[in-house]
VEXVEX-534139 format. One record per residue (C-alpha): residue number from 1; z negated, y negated, x negated; residue in three letters. Coordinates in nm, 3 decimals, always signed. Layout:
residues N
(NUM (Z Y X) 'ALA');
...
***
This chain:
residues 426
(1 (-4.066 -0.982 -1.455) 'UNK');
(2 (-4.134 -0.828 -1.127) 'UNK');
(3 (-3.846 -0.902 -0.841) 'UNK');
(4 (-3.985 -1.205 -0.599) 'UNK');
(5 (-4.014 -1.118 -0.237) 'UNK');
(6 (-3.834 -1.458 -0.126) 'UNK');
(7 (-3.697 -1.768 -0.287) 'UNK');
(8 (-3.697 -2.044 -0.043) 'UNK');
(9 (-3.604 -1.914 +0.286) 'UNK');
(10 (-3.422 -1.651 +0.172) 'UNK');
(11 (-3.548 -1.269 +0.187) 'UNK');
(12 (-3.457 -1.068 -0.148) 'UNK');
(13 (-3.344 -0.752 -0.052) 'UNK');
(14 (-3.253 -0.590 -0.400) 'UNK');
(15 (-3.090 -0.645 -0.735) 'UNK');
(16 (-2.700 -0.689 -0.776) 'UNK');
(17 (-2.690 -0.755 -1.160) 'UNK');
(18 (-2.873 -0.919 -1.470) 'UNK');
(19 (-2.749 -1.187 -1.741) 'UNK');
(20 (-2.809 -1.432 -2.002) 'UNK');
(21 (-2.842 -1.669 -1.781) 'UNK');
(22 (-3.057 -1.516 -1.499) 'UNK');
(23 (-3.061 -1.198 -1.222) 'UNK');
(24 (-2.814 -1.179 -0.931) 'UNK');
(25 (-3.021 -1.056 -0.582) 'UNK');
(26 (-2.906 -0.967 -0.251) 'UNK');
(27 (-3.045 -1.184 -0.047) 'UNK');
(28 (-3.098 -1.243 +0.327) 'UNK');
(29 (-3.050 -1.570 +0.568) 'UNK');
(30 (-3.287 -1.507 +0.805) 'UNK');
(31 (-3.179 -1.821 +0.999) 'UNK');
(32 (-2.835 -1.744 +1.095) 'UNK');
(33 (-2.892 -1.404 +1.008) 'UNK');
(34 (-2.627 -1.300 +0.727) 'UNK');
(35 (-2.667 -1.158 +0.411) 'UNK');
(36 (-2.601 -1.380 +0.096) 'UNK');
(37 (-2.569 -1.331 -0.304) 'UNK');
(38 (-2.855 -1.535 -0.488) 'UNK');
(39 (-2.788 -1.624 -0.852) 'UNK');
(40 (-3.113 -1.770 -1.027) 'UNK');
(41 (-3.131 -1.911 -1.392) 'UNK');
(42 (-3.394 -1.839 -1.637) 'UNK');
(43 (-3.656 -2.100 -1.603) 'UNK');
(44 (-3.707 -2.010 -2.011) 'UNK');
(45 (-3.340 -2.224 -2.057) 'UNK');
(46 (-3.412 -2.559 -1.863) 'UNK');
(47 (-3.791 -2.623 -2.144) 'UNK');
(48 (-3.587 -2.836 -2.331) 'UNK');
(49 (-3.451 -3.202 -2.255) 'UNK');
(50 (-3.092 -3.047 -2.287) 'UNK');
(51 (-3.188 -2.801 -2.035) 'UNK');
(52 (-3.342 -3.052 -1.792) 'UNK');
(53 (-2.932 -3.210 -1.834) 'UNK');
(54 (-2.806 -2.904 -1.776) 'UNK');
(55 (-2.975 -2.850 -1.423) 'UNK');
(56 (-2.839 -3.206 -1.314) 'UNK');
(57 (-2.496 -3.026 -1.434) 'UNK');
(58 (-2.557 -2.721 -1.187) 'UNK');
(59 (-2.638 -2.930 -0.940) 'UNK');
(60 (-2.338 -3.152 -0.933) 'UNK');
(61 (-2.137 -2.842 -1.016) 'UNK');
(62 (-2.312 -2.668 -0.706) 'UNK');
(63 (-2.217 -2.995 -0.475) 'UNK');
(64 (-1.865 -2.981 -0.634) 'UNK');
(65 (-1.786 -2.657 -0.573) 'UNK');
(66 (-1.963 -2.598 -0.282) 'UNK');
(67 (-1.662 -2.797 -0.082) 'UNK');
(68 (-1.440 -2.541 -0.180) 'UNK');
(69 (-1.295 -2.369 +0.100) 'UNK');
(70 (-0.992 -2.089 +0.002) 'UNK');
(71 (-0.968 -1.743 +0.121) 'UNK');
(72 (-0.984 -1.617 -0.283) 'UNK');
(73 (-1.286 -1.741 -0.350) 'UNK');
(74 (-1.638 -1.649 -0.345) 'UNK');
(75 (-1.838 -1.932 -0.162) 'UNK');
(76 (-2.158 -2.152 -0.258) 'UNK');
(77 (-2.355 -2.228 +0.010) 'UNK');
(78 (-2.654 -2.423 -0.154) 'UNK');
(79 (-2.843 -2.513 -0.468) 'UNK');
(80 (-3.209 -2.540 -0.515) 'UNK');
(81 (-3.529 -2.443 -0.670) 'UNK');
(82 (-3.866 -2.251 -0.580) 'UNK');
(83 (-4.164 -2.211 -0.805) 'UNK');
(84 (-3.999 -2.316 -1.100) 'UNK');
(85 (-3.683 -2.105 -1.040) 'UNK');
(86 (-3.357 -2.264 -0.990) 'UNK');
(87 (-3.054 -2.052 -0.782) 'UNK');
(88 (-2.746 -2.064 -0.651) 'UNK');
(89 (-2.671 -1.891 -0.286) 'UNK');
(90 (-2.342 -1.751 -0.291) 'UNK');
(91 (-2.103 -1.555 -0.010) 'UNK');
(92 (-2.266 -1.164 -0.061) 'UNK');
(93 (-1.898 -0.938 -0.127) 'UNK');
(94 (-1.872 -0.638 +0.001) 'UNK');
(95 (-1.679 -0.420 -0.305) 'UNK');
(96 (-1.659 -0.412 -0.624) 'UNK');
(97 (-1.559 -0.596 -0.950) 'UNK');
(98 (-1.228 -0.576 -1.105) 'UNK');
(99 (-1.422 -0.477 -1.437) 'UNK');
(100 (-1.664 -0.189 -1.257) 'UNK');
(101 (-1.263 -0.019 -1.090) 'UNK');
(102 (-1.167 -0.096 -1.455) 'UNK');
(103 (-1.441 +0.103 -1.660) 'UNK');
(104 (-1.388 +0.415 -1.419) 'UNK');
(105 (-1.030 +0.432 -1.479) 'UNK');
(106 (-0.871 +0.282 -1.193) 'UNK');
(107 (-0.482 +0.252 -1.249) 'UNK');
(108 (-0.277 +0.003 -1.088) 'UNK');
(109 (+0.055 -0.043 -1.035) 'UNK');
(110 (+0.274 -0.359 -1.112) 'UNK');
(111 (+0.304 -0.431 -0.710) 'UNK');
(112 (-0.083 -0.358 -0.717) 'UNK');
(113 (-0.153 -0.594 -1.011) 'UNK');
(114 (+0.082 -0.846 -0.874) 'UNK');
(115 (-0.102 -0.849 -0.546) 'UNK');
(116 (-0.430 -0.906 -0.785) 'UNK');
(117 (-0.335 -1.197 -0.967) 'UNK');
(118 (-0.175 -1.331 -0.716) 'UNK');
(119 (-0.418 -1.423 -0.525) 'UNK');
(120 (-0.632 -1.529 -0.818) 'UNK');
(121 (-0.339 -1.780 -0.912) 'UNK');
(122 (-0.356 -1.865 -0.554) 'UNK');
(123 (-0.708 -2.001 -0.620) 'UNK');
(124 (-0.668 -2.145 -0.851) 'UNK');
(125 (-0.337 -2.325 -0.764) 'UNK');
(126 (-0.613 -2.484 -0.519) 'UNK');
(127 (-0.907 -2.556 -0.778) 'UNK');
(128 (-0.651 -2.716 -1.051) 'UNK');
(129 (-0.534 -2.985 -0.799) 'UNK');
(130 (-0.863 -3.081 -0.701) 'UNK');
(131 (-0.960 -3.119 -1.040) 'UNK');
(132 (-1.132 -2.772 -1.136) 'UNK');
(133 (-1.083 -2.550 -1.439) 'UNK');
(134 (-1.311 -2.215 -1.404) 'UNK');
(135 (-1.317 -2.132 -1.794) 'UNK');
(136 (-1.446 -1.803 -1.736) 'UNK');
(137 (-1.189 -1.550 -1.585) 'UNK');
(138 (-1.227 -1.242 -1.638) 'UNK');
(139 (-1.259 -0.904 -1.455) 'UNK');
(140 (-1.597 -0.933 -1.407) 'UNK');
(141 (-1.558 -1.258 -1.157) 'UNK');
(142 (-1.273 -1.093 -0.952) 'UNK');
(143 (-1.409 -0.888 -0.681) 'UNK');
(144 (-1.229 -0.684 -0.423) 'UNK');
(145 (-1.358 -0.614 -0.090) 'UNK');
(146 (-1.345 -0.289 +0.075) 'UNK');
(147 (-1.078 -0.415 +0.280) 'UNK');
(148 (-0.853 -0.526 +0.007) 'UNK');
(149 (-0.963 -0.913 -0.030) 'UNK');
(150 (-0.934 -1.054 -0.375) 'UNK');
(151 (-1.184 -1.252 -0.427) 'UNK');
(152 (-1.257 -1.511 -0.766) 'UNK');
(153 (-1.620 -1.598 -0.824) 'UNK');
(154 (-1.842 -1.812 -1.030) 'UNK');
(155 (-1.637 -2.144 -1.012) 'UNK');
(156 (-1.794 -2.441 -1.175) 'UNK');
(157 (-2.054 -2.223 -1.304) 'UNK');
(158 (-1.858 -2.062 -1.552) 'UNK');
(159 (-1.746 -2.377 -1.698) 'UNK');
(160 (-2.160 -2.472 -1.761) 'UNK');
(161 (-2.196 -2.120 -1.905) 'UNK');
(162 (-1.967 -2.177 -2.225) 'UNK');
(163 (-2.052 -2.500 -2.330) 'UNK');
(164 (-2.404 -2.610 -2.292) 'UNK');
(165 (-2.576 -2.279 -2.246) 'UNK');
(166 (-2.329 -2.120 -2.533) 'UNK');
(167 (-2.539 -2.418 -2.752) 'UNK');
(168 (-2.887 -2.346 -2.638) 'UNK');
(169 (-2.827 -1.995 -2.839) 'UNK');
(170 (-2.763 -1.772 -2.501) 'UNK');
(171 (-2.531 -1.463 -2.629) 'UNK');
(172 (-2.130 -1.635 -2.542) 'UNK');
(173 (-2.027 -1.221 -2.479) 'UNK');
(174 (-1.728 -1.081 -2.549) 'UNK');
(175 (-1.412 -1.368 -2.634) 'UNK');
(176 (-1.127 -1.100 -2.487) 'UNK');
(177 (-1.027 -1.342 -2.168) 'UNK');
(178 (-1.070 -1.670 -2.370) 'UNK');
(179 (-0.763 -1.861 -2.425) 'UNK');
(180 (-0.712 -2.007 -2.828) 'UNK');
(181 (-0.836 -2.339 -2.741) 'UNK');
(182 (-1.148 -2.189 -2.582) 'UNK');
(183 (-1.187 -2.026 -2.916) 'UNK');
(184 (-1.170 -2.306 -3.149) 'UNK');
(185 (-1.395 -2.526 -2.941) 'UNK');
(186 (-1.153 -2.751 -2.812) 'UNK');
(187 (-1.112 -2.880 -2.428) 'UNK');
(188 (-0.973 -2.702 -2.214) 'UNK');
(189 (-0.780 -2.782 -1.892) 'UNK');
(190 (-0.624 -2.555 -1.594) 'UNK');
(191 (-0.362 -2.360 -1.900) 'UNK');
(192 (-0.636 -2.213 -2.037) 'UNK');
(193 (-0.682 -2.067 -1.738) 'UNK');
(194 (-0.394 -1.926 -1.657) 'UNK');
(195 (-0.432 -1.756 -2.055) 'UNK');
(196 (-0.695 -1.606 -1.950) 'UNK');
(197 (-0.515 -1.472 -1.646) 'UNK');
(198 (-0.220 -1.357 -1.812) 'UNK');
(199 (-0.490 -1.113 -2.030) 'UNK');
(200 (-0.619 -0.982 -1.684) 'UNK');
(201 (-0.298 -0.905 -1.540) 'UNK');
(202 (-0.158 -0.747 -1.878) 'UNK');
(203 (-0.501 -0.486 -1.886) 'UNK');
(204 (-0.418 -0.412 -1.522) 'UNK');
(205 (-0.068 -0.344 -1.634) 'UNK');
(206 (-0.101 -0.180 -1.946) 'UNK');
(207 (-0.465 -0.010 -1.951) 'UNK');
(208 (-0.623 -0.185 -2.200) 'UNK');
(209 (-0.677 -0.563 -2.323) 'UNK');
(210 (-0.377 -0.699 -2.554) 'UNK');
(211 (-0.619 -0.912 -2.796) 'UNK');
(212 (-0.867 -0.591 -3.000) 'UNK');
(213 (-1.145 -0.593 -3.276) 'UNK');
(214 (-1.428 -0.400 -3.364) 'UNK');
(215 (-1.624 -0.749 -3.338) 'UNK');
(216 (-1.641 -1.079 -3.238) 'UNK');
(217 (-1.516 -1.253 -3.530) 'UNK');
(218 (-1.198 -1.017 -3.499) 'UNK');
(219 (-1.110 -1.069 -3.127) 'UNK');
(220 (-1.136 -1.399 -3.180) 'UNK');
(221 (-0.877 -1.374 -3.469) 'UNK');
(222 (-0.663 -1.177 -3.262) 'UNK');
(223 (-0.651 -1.391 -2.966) 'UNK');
(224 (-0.554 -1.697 -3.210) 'UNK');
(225 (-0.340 -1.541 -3.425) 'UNK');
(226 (-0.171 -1.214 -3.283) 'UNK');
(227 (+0.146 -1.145 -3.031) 'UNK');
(228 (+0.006 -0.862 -2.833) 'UNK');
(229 (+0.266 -0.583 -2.771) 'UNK');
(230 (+0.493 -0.570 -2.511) 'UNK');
(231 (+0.378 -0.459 -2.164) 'UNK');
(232 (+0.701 -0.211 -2.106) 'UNK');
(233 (+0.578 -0.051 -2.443) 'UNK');
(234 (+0.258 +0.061 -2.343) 'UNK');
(235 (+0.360 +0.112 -1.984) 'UNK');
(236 (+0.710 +0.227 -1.919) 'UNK');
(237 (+0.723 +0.175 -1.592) 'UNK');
(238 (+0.618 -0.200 -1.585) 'UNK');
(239 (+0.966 -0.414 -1.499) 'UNK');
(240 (+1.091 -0.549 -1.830) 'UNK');
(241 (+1.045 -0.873 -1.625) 'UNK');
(242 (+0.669 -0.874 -1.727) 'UNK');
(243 (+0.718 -0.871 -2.045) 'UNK');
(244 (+0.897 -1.289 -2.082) 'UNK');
(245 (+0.588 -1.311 -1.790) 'UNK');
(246 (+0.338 -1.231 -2.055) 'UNK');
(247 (+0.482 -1.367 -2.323) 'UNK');
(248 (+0.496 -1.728 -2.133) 'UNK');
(249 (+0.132 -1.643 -1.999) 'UNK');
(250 (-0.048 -1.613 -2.308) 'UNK');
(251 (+0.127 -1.842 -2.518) 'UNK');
(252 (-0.084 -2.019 -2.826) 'UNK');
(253 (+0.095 -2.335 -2.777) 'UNK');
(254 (-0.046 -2.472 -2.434) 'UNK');
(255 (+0.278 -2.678 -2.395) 'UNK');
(256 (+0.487 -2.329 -2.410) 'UNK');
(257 (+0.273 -2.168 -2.126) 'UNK');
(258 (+0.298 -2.169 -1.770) 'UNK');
(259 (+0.206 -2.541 -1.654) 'UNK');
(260 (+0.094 -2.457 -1.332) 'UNK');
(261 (-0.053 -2.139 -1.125) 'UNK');
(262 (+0.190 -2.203 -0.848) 'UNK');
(263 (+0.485 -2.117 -1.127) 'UNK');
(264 (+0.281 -1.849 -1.281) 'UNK');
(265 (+0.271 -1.678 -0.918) 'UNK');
(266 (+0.617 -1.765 -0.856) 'UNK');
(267 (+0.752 -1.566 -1.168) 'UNK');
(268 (+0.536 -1.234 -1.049) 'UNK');
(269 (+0.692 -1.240 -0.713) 'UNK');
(270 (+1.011 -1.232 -0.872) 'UNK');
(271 (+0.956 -0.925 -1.110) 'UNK');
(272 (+0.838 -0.716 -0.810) 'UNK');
(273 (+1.094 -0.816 -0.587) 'UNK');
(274 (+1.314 -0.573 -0.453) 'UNK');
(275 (+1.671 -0.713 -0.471) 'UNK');
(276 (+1.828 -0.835 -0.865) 'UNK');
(277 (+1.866 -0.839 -1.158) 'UNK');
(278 (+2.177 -0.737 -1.407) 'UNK');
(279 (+1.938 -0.643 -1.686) 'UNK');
(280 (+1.905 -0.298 -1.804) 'UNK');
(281 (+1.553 -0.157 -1.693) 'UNK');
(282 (+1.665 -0.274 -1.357) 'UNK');
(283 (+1.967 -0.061 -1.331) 'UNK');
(284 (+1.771 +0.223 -1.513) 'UNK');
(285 (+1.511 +0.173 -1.205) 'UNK');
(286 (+1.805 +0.144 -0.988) 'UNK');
(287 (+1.980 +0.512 -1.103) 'UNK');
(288 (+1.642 +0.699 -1.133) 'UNK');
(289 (+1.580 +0.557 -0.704) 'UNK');
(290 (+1.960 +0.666 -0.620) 'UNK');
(291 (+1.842 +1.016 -0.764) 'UNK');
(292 (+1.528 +1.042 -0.635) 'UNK');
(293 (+1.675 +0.929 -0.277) 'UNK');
(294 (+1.911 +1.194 -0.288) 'UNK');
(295 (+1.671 +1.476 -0.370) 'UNK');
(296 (+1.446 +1.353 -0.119) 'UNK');
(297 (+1.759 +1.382 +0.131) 'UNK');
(298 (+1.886 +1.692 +0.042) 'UNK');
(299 (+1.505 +1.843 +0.035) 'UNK');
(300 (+1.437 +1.657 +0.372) 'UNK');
(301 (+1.727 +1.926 +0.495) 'UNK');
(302 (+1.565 +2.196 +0.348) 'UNK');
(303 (+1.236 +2.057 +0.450) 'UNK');
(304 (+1.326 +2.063 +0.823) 'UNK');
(305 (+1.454 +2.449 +0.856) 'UNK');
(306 (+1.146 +2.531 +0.714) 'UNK');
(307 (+0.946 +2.325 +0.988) 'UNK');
(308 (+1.151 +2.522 +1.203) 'UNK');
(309 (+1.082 +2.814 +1.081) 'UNK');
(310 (+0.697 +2.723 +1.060) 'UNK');
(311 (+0.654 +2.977 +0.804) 'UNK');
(312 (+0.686 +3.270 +1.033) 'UNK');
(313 (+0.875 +3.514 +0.851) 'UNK');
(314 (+0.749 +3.853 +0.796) 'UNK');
(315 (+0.634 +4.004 +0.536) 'UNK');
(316 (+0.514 +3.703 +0.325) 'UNK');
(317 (+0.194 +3.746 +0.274) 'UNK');
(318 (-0.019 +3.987 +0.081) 'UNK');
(319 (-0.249 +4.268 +0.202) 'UNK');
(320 (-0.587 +4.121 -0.041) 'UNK');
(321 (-0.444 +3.764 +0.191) 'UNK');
(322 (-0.321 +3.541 -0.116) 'UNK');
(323 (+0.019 +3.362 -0.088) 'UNK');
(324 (+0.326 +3.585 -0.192) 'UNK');
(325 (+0.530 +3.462 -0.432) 'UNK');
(326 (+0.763 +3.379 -0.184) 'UNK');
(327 (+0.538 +3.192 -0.036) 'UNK');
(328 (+0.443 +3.035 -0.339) 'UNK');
(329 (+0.784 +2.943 -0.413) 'UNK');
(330 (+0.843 +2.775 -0.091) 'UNK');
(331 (+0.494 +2.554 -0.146) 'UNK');
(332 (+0.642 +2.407 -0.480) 'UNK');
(333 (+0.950 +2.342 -0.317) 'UNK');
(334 (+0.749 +2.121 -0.001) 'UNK');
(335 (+0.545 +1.962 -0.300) 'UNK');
(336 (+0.887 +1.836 -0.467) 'UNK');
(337 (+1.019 +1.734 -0.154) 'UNK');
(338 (+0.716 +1.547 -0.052) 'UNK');
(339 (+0.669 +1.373 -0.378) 'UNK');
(340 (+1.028 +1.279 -0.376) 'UNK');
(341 (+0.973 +1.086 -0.047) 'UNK');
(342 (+0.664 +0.916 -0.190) 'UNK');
(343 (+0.840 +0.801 -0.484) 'UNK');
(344 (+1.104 +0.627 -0.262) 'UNK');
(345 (+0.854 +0.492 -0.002) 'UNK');
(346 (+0.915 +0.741 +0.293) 'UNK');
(347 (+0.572 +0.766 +0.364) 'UNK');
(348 (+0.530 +0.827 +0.743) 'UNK');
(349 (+0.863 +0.760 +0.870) 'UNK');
(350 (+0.898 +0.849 +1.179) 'UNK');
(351 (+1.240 +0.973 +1.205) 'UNK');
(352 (+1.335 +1.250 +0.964) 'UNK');
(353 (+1.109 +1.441 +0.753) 'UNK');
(354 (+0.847 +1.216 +0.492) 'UNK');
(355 (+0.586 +1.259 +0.258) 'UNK');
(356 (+0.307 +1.297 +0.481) 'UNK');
(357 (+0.453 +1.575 +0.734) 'UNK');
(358 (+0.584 +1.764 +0.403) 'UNK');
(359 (+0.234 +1.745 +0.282) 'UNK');
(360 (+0.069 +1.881 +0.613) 'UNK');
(361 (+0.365 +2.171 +0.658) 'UNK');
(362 (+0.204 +2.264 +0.296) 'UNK');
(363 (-0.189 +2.295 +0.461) 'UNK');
(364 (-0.064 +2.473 +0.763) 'UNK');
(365 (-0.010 +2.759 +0.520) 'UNK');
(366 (-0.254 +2.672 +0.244) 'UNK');
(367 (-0.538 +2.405 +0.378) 'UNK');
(368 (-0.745 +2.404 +0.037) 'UNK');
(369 (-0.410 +2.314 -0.135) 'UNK');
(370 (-0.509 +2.024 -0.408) 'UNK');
(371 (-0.184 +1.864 -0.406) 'UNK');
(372 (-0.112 +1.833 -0.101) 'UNK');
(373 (-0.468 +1.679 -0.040) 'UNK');
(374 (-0.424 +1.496 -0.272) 'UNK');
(375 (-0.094 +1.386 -0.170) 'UNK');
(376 (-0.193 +1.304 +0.163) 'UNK');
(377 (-0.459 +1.036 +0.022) 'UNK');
(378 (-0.204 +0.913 -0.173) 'UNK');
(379 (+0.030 +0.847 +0.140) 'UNK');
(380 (-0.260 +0.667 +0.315) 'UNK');
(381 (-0.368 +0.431 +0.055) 'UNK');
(382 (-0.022 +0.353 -0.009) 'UNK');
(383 (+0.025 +0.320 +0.363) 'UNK');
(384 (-0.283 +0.042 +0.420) 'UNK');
(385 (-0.229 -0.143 +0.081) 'UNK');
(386 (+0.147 -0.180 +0.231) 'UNK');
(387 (+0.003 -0.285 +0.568) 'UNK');
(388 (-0.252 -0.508 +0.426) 'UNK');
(389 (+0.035 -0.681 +0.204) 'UNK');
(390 (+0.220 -0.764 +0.481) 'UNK');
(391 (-0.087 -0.872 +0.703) 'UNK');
(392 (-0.107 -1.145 +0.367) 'UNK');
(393 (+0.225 -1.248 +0.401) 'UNK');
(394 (+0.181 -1.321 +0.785) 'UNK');
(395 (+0.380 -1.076 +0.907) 'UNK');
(396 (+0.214 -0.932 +1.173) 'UNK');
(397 (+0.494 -0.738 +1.390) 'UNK');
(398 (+0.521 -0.520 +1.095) 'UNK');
(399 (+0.165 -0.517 +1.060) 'UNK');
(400 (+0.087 -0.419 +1.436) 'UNK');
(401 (+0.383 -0.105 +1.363) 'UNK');
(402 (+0.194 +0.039 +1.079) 'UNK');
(403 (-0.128 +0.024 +1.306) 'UNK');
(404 (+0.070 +0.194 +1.602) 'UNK');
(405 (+0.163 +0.474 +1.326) 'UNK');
(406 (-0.158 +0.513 +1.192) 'UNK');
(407 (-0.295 +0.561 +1.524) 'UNK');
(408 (-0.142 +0.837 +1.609) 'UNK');
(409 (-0.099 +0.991 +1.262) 'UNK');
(410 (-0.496 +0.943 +1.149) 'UNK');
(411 (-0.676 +0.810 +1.439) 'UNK');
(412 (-0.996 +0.822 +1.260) 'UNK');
(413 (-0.955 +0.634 +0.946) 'UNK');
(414 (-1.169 +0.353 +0.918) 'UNK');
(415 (-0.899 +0.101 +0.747) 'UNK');
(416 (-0.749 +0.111 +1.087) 'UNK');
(417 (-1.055 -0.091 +1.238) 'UNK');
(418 (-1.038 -0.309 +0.919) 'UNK');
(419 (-0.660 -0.428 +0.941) 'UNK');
(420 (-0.725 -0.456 +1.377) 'UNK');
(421 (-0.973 -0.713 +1.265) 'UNK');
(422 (-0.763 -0.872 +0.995) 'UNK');
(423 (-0.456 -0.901 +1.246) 'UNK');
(424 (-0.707 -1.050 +1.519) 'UNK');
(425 (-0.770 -1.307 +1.291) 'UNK');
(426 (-0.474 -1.463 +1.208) 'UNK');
***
């Protein structure tokens, strides 16, 4: 089937994706000018009486949902139908999927998959006291912009797409996010939700799902029947916290797991908060920071009599112009230094020496050095994730200091635009 030029008013401007249930466009408003997602459904579903009961279901979904109005989640702007050809309009996203960051190896960590889920419990904290269970989370329906928004998509929708179209003989996919009671058939309400949460959050801990087959049949089995391993085993440096947070999350027992998403949420603030805690990983944590402070203090010494020194001592480099081995030497020692200032969050102080100046002392000598490239992008997208957390949390003093900083540090990166317009909109 060739791609339409328009449906309704709306101007298709290329494909985002292709299901079981229909093709995903990018689409354009012409009349308020503003690009828009456009989700159609196969007119080959809706030949059937069932399927003419099923549209009346997308429609009331689409008016349902459509009131919805939360910063986490992907808007509907209207339903309808050209040629034949029902569709949803949606908000267009600009990023990507949870699932696409996934599949190319994209590692978070627990403060990163905190800030995730969080704001998809925040969603649906809002959806599950007006009434609406999703059904269908999953990686796939999380998107995150290029600024950093998390974004949940496909509300109401999903909750069409495994019952009624799951009947009509459409392939159900893979079972990994479905919570038991999903499995065996039975209704569902907002826990099963938050199950299917939980399994997010422990791949982006972890690396991989905690329910596995070879089929179907045997994720299925698995999600009804076995205790996925701990998160601290596969991961060791996930808080032990997590791992009572999972446990709770994806109990099989709806009465044993979390009630609400507001509790859920609640719980994951707590296991990535700084202050606490008598248990053992925490003072483990606790030692291996008090170590890692001190070589970072003891190498910010060293650090600044070689900025002093700005590497002008004779005699240390070759004649054929590769680094001596003095030179070498004093590279690895920067490296350790600056690495030990990342680990405890001196990023770009400015007082003292920090991760970022260690890194750029290293390229004044040897500007193709990986690691310190490397290192440097590390500091930055630490440095804006840290920005945008706090530009969440409302906390915009500290929000308008890291944009002073970045000014004058790297002027021309273009997250510094992105969190200007984030503060101005607050």
């Amino acid at each position: 089937m060739s791609q339409p030029q328009s449906l309704g008013k709306y101007q298709i401007q290329g494909l985002l994706g292709k299901g079981a249930m229909g093709v995903v466009y990018k689409g354009f408003d012409p009349n308020i000018a503003r690009p828009v997602a456009i989700k159609t459904i196969h007119a080959s579903l809706l030949d059937t009486e069932m399927g003419r009961e099923l549209l009346d279901r997308f429609r009331n979904e689409a008016q349902a949902v459509g009131r919805l109005n939360h910063a986490n989640i992907v808007s509907i702007y209207e339903f309808d139908q050209d040629k034949g050809t029902p569709y949803f309009v949606m908000e267009y996203v600009e990023g990507h999927d949870l699932k696409t960051l996934l599949k190319e190896g994209r590692k978070y960590s627990p403060e990163e998959a905190v800030h995730i889920i969080g704001a998809i419990l925040s969603a649906l904290d809002y959806t599950h006291k007006l009434g609406i269970v999703h059904r269908d989370i999953k990686p796939a329906n999380v998107f995150i912009t290029h600024n950093g928004q998390i974004k949940l998509a496909d509300f109401g929708i999903a909750r069409v797409d495994n019952a009624e179209l799951t009947q009509m003989g459409s392939v159900l996919g893979t079972p990994s996010y479905m919570s038991p009671e999903q499995c065996k058939g039975q209704p569902v309400d907002a826990r099963s939700d938050l199950f299917s949460t939980g399994v997010v959050l422990y791949e982006l801990l972890v690396g991989k799902k905690p329910f596995a087959g070879d089929n179907t049949h045997a994720i299925m089995h698995s999600v009804l029947s076995a205790d996925p391993e701990r998160p601290t085993i596969g991961n060791q440096a996930v808080p032990k916290a997590f791992d009572a947070i999972i446990k709770k999350a994806l109990a099989k027992d709806t009465d044993h797991r979390y009630q609400t998403a507001a509790a859920f949420r609640d719980d994951l603030q707590k296991a990535v908060a700084p202050a606490g805690g008598s248990s053992n990983n925490t003072v483990l944590i606790s030692l291996v920071a008090v170590v890692v402070l001190a070589l970072a203090i003891a190498g910010g010494m060293w650090f600044k009599s070689q900025r002093d020194q700005q590497f002008a001592q004779p005699g240390t480099e070759t004649t054929d112009g590769k680094l001596s081995a003095q030179e070498q030497a004093k590279l690895e020692r920067l490296i350790n230094v600056a690495e030990a200032h990342f680990k405890v969050g001196r990023l770009v102080s400015p007082q003292g020496s920090n991760a970022f100046e260690a890194y750029q002392l290293v390229l004044q000598v040897d500007p193709q050095n990986s690691e310190a490239l490397e290192g440097i992008n590390r500091v930055k997208n630490r440095f804006f994730k840290r920005a945008q957390l706090l530009a969440l949390e409302g906390r915009r003093d500290d929000v308008e200091k890291h944009l002073e900083l970045a000014q004058s540090l790297f002027p021309n990166d273009d997250r510094i635009m992105l969190l200007r317009n984030r503060v101005n909109e607050q």
